[in-house]
LUMVEXKOL-15010 format. One line per field, with one value per residue (C-alpha): x negated, y negated, z negated; residue in three letters; chain. Coordinates in steps of 0.1 Angstrom, whole numbers, padded with zeros to 4 digits. Layout:
<sites>
px X/...
py Y/...
pz Z/...
res ALA/...
chain A/...
</sites>
This chain:
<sites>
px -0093/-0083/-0063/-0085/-0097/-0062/-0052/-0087/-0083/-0045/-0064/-0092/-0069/-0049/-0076/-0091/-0056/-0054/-0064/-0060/-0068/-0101/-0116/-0099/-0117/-0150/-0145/-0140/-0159/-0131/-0121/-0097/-0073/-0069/-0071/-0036/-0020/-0026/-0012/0017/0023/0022/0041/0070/0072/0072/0038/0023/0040/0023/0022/0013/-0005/-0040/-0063/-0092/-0122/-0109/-0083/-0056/-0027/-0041/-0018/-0026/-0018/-0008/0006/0043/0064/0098/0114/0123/0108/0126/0131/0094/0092/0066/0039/0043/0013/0021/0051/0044/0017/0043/0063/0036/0028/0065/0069/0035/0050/0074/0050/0044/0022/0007/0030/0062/0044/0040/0079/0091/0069/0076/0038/0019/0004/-0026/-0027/-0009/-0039/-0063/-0047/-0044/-0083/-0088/-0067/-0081/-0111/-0111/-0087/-0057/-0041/-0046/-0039/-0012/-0008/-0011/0016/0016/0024/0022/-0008/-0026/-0024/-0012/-0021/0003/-0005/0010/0003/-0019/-0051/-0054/-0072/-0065/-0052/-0079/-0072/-0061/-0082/-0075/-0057/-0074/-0070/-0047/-0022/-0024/-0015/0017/0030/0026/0045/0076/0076/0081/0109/0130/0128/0139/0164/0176/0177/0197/0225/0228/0230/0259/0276/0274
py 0182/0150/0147/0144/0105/0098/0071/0070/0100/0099/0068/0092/0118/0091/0078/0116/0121/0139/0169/0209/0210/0224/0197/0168/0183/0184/0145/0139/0161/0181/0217/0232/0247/0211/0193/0214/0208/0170/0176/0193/0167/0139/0155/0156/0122/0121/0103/0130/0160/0191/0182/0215/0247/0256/0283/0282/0301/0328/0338/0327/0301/0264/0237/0200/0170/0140/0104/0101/0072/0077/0090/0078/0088/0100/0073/0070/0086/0074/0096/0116/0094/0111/0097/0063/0068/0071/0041/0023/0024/0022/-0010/-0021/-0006/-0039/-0064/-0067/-0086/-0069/-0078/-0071/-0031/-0036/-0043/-0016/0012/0009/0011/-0021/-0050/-0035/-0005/-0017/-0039/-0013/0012/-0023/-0030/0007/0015/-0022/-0010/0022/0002/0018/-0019/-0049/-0085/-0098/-0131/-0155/-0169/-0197/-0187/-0224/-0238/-0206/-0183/-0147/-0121/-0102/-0065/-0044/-0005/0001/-0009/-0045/-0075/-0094/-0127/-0160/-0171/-0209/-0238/-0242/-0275/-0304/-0317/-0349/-0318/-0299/-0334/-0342/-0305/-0311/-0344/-0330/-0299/-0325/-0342/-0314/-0301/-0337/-0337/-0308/-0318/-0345/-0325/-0300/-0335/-0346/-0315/-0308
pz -0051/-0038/-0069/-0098/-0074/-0080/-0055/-0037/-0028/-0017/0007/0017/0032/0048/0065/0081/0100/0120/0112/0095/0060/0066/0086/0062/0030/0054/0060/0023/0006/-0016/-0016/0011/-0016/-0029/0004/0012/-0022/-0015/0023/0007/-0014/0006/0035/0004/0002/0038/0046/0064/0089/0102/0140/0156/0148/0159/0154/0131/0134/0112/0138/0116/0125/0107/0102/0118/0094/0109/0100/0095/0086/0093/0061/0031/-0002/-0036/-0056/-0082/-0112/-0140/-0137/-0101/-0082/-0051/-0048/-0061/-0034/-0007/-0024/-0019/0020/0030/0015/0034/0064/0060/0053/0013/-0012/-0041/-0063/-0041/-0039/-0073/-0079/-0055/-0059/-0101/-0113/-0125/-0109/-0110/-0097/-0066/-0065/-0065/-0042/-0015/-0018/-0016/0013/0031/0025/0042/0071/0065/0063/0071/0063/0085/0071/0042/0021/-0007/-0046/-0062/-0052/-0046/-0007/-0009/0015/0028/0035/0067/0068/0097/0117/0129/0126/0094/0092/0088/0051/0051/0036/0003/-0017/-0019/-0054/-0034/-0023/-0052/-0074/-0045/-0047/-0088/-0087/-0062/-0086/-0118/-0096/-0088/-0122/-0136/-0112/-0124/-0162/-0153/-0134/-0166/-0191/-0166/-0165/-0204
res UNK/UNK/UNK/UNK/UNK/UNK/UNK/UNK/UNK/UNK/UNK/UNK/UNK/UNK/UNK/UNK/UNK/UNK/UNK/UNK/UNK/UNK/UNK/UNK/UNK/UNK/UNK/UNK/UNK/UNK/UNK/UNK/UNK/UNK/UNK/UNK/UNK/UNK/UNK/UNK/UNK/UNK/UNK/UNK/UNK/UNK/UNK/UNK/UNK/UNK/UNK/UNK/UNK/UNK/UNK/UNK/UNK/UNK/UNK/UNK/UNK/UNK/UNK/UNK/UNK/UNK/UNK/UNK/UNK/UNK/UNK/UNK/UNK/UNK/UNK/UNK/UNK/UNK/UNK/UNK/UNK/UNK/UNK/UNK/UNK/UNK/UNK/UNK/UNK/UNK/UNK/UNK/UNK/UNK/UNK/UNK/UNK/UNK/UNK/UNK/UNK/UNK/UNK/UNK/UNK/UNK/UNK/UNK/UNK/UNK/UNK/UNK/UNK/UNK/UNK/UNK/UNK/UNK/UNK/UNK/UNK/UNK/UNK/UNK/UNK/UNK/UNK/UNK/UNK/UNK/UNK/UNK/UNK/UNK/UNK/UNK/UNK/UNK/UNK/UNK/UNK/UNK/UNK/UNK/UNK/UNK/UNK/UNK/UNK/UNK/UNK/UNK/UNK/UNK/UNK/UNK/UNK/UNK/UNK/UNK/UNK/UNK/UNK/UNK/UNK/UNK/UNK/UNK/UNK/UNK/UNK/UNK/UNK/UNK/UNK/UNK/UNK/UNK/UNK/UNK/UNK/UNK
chain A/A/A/A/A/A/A/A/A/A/A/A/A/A/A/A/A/A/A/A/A/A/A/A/A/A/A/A/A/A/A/A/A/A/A/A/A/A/A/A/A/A/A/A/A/A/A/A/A/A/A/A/A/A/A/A/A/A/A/A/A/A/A/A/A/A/A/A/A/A/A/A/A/A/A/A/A/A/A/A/A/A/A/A/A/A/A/A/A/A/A/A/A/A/A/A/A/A/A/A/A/A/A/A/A/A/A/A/A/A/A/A/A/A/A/A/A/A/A/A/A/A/A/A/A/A/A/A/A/A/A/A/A/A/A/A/A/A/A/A/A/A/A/A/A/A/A/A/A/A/A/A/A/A/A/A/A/A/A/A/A/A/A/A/A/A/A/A/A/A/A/A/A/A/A/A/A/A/A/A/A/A
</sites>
């Protein structure tokens, strides 16, 4: 069962839409009885929809997974991954850095990190652009395949010692507006 990967394998099944159960668990190399518990639980959260029905070789009606984005999820809960899960890739669907997932999804900082590598990884996002935190570059992540974003040149130690001495300003400045106004 997907399930016992945790998030990998919430990532895994992502990535082998579309598809019934059956031919998802193929691609990932889990059972079919898991495979649709996962489905099932994803399509809760409203990640994933069953499209149309097929038959499989058995004669029997099979249900066909695919991608779904439109809802919102219920509100996460400390310990329901699934649904964290589904937290997770709406707030990429918007254009998110780890820790902004991080903050809306409710888990920590670094298991939003992990499921982002993962799910970059396997191209399920991609990096759509950069944006500075200090004197450090952020990515920011967006649900979905594309090309990511060139990462900027980094500081020189000149930049890095001018965005340091404009930083020490504004906070004098700001010292000196409380001492007037106390």
């Amino acid at each position: 069962m997907p399930g016992k990967n945790g998030i990998k394998g919430y990532c895994k099944a992502m990535a082998a839409l579309p598809g019934t159960s059956s031919e998802i668990a193929a691609r990932i190399g889990t059972s079919k009885s898991g495979t649709a518990l996962l489905m099932r639980r994803l399509a809760a959260v409203g990640l994933v929809r069953s499209e149309t029905y097929k038959t499989a070789r058995n004669g029997r009606p099979a249900v066909v997974w695919a991608v779904d984005g439109q809802h919102e999820a219920p509100k996460a809960k400390p310990g329901v991954t699934h649904i964290m899960f589904g937290e997770m890739v709406r707030s990429m669907h918007r254009g998110a850095s780890t820790f902004d997932i991080a903050e809306y999804s409710g888990c920590h900082y670094q298991v939003a990190q992990y499921v982002v590598r993962e799910a970059h990884r396997l191209g399920l996002c991609h990096i759509a652009e950069w944006t500075r935190s200090g004197v450090n570059y952020q990515p920011v992540y967006e649900w979905g395949k594309g090309t990511d974003a060139p990462k900027p040149l980094a500081m020189t130690p000149h930049e890095k010692y001018r965005c340091c001495v404009e930083r020490q300003k504004a906070l004098f400045f700001v010292r000196a507006l409380a001492g007037v106004a106390a």
